[in-house]
C-alpha positions in Angstrom: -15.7 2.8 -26.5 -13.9 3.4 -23.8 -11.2 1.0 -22.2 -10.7 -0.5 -18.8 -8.1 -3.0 -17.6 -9.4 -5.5 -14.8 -6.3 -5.4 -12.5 -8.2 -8.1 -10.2 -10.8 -11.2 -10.9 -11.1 -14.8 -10.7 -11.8 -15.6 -14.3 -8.8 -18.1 -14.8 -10.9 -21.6 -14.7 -10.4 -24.4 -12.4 -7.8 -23.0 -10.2 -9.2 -21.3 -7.2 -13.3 -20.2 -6.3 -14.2 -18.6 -9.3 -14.8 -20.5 -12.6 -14.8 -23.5 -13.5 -14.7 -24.6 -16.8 -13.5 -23.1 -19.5 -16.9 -22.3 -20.8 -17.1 -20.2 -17.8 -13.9 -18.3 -18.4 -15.5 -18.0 -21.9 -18.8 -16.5 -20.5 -16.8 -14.2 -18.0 -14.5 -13.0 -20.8 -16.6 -12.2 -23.6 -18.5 -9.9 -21.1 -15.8 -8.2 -19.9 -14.8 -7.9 -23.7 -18.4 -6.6 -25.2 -18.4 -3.8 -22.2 -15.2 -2.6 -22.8 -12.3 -3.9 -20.9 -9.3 -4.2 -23.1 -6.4 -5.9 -20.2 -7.2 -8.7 -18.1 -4.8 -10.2 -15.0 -6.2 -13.4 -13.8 -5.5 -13.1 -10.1 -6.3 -17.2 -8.2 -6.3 -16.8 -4.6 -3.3 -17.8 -2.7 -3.6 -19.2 0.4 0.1 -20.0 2.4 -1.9 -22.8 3.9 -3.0 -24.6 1.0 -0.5 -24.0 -1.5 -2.5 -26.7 -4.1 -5.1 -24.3 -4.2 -3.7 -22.5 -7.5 -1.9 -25.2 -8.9 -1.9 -25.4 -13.0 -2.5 -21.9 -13.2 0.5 -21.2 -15.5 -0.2 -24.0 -17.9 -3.8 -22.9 -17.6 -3.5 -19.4 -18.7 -1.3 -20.8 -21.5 -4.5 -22.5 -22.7 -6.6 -19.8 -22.2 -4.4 -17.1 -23.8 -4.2 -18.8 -26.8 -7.9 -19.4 -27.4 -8.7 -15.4 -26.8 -5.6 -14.0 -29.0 -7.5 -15.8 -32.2 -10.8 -14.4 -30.6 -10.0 -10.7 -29.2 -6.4 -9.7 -30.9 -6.5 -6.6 -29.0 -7.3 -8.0 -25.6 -3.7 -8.2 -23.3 -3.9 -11.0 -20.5 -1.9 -11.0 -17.4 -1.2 -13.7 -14.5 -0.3 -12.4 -11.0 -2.3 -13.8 -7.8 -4.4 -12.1 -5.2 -2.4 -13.5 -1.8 -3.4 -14.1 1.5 -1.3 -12.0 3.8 1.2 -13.9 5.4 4.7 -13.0 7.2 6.7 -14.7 4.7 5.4 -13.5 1.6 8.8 -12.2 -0.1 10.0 -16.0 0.6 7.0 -17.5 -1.4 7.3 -15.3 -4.4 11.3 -15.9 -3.9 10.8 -20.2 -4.1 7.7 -20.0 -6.8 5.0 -20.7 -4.7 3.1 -17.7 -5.8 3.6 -14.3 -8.0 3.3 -11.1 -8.1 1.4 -9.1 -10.6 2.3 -9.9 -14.0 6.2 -10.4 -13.1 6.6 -7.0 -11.8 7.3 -5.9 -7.9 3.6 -5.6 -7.3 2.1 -7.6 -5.4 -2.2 -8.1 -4.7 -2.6 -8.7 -0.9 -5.6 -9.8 0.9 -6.9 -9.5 4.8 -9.4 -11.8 6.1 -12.5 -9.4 6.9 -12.3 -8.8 10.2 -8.7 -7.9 10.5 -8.2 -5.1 12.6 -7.3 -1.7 10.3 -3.9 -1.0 12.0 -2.5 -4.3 11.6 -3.1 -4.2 7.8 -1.5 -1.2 7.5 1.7 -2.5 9.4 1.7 -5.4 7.2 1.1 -3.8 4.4 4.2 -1.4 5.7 6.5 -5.0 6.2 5.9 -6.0 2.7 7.1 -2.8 1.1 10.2 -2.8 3.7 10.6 -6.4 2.2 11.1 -5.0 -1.3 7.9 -5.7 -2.8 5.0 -3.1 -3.4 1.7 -4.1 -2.1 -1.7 -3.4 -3.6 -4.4 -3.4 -1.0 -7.1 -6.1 -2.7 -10.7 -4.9 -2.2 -10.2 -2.4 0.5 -13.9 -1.9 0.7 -14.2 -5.5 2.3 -12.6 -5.0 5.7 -14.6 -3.5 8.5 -12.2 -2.0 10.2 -11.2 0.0 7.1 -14.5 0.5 6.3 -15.1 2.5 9.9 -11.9 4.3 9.9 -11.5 5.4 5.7 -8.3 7.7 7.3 -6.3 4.3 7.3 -7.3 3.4 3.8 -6.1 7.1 2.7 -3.0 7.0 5.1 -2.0 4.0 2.8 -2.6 6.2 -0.4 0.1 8.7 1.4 2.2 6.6 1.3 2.1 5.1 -2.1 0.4 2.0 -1.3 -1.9 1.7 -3.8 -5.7 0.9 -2.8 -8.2 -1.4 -4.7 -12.1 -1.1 -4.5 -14.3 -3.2 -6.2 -16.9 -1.9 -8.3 -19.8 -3.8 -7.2 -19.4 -1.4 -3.8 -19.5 1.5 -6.1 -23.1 0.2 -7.3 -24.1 -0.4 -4.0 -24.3 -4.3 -3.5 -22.0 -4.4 -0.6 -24.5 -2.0 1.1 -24.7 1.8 1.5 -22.1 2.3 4.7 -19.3 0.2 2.2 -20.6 2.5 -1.1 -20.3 5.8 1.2 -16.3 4.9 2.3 -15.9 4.5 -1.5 -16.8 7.4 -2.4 -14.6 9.1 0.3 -11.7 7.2 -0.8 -12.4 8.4 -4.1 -13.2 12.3 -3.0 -10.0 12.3 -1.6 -8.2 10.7 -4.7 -6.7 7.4 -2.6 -8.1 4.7 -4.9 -5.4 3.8 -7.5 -7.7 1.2 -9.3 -11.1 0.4 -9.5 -11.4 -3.8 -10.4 -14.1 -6.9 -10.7 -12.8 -9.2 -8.4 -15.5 -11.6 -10.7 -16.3 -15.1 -9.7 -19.3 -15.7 -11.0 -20.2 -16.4 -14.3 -24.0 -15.9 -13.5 -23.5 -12.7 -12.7 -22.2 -9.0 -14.7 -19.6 -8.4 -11.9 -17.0 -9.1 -15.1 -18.1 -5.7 -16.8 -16.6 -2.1 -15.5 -18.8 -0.1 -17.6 -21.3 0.8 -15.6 -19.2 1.9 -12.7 -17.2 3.8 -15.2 -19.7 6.5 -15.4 -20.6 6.8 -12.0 -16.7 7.9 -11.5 -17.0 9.9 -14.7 -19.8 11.9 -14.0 -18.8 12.4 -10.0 -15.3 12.8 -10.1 -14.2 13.5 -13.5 -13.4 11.5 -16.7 -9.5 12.2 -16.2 -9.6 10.6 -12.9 -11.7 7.8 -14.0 -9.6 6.6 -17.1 -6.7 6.9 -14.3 -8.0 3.8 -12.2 -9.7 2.0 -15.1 -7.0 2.0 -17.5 -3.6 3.9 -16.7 -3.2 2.5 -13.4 -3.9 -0.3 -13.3 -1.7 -0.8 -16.6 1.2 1.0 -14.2 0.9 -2.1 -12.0 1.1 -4.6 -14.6 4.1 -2.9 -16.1 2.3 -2.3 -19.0 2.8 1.6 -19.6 4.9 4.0 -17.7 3.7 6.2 -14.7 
């Protein structure tokens, strides 16, 4: 079977807008698990504005951890945060308020939707002058990305790298969001292809399927790239 590491989701329960309960991280988890993914980072939201909102994630993914290293030896779990883009984001991951990705210098960043494309990119451009290297969360969700895929592959250029989510890949987000995917991924600018799963009623939690379509359109090299080296890159996992 082959592998895939979920650089981005809201499995971790009780802690942000995804699950939960712990049954639900359970649900969300063995999915991921029976379909093939192999690394997990739990990524809660962080929003500079209500700090509370991810509190108890370290003790937990402690709890959590535990539980699945008795259940799924061979599946690696990781705790970073997907953060809402704010001006002083070195200074919160400096005082503890949130984290990067797994400890590393990698941080996930998220826009609100109808941010305009040029002031992401300049952001995005402040962080990495800050010392930290951004990864664009879900760059599929933004409109003004979506309209203008050029700023999404400038990014790229310039070693940023670019998430999409793979529901967009199987078309849920609509055909205009699944078309600027599949440009992004023509023109080899998406570093890692991730869940972002909140809910446990749905099979957003599995890669699999969107694994193929990757495969069979662009290559199996390119598609183990963003499903498994990668995003392992990121997590400080394996080497570039």
């Amino acid at each position: 079977m082959q592998r895939f590491c979920d650089l981005h989701c809201h499995i971790l329960y009780g802690v942000d807008d995804g699950a939960q309960t712990i049954e639900e991280s359970r649900a969300l988890i063995d999915t991921a698990y029976a379909t093939g993914t192999r690394t997990i980072c739990f990524t809660p939201h962080y929003n500079p504005l209500r700090e509370l909102e991810s509190a108890g994630a370290e003790e937990t993914f402690r709890t959590l951890s535990e539980e699945m290293k008795e259940k799924y030896p061979d599946l690696t779990l990781c705790l970073g945060a997907e953060i809402l883009y704010h001006q002083r984001i070195a200074d919160s991951i400096r005082r503890g308020a949130c984290r990067t990705m797994n400890g590393t210098r990698f941080v996930l960043v998220e826009f609100l939707p109808e941010d305009d494309g040029r002031y992401i990119v300049q952001s995005l451009e402040s962080i990495s002058a800050g010392g930290y290297t951004p990864i664009l969360a879900h760059a599929d969700r933004y409109k003004s990305i979506v309209k203008r895929p050029k700023l999404a592959i400038s990014l790229a250029e310039k070693e940023i790298p670019i998430q999409l989510n793979a529901r967009s890949l199987l078309g849920r987000n609509g055909k205009r969001v699944r078309r600027f995917c599949h440009r992004l991924l023509k023109e080899g600018a998406a570093a890692v292809i991730a869940s972002d799963a909140h809910d446990p009623n749905q099979l957003d939690a599995r890669l699999d399927e969107t694994y193929r379509i990757v495969a069979d359109k662009y290559g199996a090299e390119y598609a183990n790239a963003i499903f498994w080296h990668m995003p392992r890159v990121l997590l400080g996992l394996e080497r570039d």
